[in-house]
Residue frames as qw, qx, qy, qz and C-alpha x, y, z in Angstrom:
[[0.230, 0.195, -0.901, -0.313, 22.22, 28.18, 49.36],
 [0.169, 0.232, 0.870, -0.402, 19.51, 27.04, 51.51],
 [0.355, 0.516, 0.192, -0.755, 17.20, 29.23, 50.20],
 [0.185, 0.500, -0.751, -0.391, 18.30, 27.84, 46.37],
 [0.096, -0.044, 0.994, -0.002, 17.42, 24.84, 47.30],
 [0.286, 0.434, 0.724, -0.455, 13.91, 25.37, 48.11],
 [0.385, 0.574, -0.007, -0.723, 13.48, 27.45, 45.06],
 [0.176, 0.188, -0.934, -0.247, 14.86, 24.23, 43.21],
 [0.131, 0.109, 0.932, -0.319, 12.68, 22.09, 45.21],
 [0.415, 0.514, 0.230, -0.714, 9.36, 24.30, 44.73],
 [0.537, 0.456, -0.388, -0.594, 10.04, 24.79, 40.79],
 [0.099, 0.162, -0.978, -0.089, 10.41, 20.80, 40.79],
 [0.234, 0.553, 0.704, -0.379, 6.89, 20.37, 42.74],
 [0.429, 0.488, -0.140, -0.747, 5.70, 23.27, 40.06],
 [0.377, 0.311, -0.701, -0.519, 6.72, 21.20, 37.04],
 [0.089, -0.027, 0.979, -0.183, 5.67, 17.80, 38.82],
 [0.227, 0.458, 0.457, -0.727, 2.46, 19.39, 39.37],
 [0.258, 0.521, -0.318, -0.749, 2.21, 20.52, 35.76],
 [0.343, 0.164, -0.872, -0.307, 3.05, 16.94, 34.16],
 [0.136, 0.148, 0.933, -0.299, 0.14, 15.79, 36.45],
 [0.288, 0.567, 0.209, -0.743, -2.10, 18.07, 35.24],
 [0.462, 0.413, -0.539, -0.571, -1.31, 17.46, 31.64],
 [0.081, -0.050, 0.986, -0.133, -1.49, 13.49, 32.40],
 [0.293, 0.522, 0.519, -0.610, -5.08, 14.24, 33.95],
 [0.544, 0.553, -0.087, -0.625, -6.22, 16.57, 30.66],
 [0.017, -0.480, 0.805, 0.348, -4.71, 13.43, 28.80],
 [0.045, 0.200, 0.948, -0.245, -6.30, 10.36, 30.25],
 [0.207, 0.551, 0.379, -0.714, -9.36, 12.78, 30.50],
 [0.527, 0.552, -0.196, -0.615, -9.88, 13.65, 26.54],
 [0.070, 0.294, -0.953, 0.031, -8.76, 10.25, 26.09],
 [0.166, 0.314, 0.912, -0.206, -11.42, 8.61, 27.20],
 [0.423, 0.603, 0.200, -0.646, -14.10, 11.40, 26.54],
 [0.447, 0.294, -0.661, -0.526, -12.68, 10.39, 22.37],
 [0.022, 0.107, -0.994, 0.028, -13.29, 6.87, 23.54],
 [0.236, 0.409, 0.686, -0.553, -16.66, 7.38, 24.89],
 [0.353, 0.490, -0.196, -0.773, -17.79, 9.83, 21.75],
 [0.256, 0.225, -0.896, -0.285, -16.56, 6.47, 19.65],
 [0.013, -0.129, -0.951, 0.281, -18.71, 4.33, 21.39],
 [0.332, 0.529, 0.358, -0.694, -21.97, 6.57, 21.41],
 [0.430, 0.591, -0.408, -0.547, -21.21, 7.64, 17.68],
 [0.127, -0.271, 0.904, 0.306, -19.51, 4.38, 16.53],
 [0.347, 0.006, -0.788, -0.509, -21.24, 1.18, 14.79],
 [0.812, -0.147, -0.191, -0.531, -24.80, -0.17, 15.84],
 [0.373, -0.352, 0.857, -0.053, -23.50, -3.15, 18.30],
 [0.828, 0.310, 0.409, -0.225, -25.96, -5.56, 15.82],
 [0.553, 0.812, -0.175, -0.068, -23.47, -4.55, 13.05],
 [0.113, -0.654, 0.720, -0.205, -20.62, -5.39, 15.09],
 [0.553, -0.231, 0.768, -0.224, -22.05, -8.88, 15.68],
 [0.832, 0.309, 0.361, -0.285, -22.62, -9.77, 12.60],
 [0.742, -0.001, 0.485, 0.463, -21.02, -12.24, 10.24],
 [0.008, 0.559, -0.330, -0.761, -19.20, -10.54, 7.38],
 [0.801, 0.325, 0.489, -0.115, -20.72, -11.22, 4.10],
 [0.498, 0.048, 0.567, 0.654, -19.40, -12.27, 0.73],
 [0.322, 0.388, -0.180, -0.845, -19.96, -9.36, -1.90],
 [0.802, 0.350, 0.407, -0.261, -22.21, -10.68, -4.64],
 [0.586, -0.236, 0.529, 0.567, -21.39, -12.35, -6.98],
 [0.444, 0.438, -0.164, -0.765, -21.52, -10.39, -10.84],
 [0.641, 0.359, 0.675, -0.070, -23.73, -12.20, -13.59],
 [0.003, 0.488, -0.421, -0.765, -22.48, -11.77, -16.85],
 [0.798, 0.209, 0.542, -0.162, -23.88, -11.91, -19.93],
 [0.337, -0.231, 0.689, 0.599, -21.82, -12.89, -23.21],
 [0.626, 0.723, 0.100, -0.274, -22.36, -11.64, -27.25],
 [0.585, -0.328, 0.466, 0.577, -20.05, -12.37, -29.90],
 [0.548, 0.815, -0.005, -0.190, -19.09, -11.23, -33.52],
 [0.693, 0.062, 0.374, 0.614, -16.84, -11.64, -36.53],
 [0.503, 0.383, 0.362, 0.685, -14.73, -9.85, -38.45],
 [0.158, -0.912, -0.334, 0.182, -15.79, -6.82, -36.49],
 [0.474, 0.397, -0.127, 0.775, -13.95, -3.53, -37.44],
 [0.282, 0.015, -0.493, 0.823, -13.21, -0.34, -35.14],
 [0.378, -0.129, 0.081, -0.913, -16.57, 1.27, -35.14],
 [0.683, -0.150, -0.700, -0.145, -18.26, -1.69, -34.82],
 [0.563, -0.155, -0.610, 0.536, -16.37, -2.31, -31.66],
 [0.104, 0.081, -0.415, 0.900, -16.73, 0.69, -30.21],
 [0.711, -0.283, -0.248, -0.594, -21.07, 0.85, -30.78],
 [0.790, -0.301, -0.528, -0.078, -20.73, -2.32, -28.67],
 [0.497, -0.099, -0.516, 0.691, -18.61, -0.33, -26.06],
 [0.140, -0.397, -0.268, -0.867, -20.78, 2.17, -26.27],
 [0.729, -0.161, -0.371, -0.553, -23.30, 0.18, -25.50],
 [0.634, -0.601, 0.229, -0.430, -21.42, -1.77, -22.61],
 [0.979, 0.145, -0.117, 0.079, -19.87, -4.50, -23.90],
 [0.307, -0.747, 0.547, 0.221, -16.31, -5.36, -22.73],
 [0.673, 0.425, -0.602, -0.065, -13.78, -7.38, -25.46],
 [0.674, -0.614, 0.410, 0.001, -13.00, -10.53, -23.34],
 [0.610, -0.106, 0.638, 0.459, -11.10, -13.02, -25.76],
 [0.276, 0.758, -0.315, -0.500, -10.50, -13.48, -29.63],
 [0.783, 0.027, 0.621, 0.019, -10.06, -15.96, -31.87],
 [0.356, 0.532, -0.495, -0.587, -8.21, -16.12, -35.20],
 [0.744, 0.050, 0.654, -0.132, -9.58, -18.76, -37.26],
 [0.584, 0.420, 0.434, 0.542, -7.62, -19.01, -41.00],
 [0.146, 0.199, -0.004, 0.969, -8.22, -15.25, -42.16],
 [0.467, -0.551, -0.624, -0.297, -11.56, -14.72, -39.67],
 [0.027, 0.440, -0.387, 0.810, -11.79, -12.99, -36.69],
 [0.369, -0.564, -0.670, -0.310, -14.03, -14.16, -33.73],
 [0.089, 0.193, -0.586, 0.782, -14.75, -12.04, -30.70],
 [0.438, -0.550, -0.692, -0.161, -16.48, -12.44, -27.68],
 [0.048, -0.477, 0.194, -0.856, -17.80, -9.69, -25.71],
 [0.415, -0.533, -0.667, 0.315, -19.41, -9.67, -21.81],
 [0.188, -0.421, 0.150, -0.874, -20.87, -7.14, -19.69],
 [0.122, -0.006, 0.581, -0.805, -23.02, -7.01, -16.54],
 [0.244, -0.482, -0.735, -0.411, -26.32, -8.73, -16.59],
 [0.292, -0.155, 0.194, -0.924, -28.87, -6.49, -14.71]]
């Protein structure tokens, strides 16, 4: 039984041993990702700088009456988005936007 023991004891130091090792390779690639990050990562001037507001877009507006489907579409075609509408008696009015460049 004595003998048992020690072979208990030992394989305990083995394993003890083992989970230090793995710790170690842990901690160890652990940092090394940390470090990579840090080399690789953002420009520290990027990091220190204020976030900025996207621009804003600049639209510019067209309208038309009584427009039918091909109509409409030439002006999608062509960029235009439908934003509103307007019935006036039996009249149609629409107004169209897009992106000013």
């Amino acid at each position: 039984m004595a003998g048992q023991r020690s072979e208990c004891s030992n394989l305990g130091y083995h394993l003890k041993s083992i989970d230090g090792v793995k710790i170690r390779y842990a901690i160890f690639i652990g940092l090394a990702i940390v470090l990579a990050a840090v080399i690789i990562g953002i420009p520290a001037e990027a990091q220190n700088a204020p976030p900025q507001a996207p621009e804003a877009v600049k639209w510019e507006y067209t309208d038309g009456a009584n427009l039918n489907i091909p109509q409409m579409n030439a002006l999608g075609d062509q960029g235009w988005e439908l934003c509103t509408f307007v019935s006036y008696g039996k009249d149609l009015y629409y107004v169209f936007k897009r992106p000013k460049y």
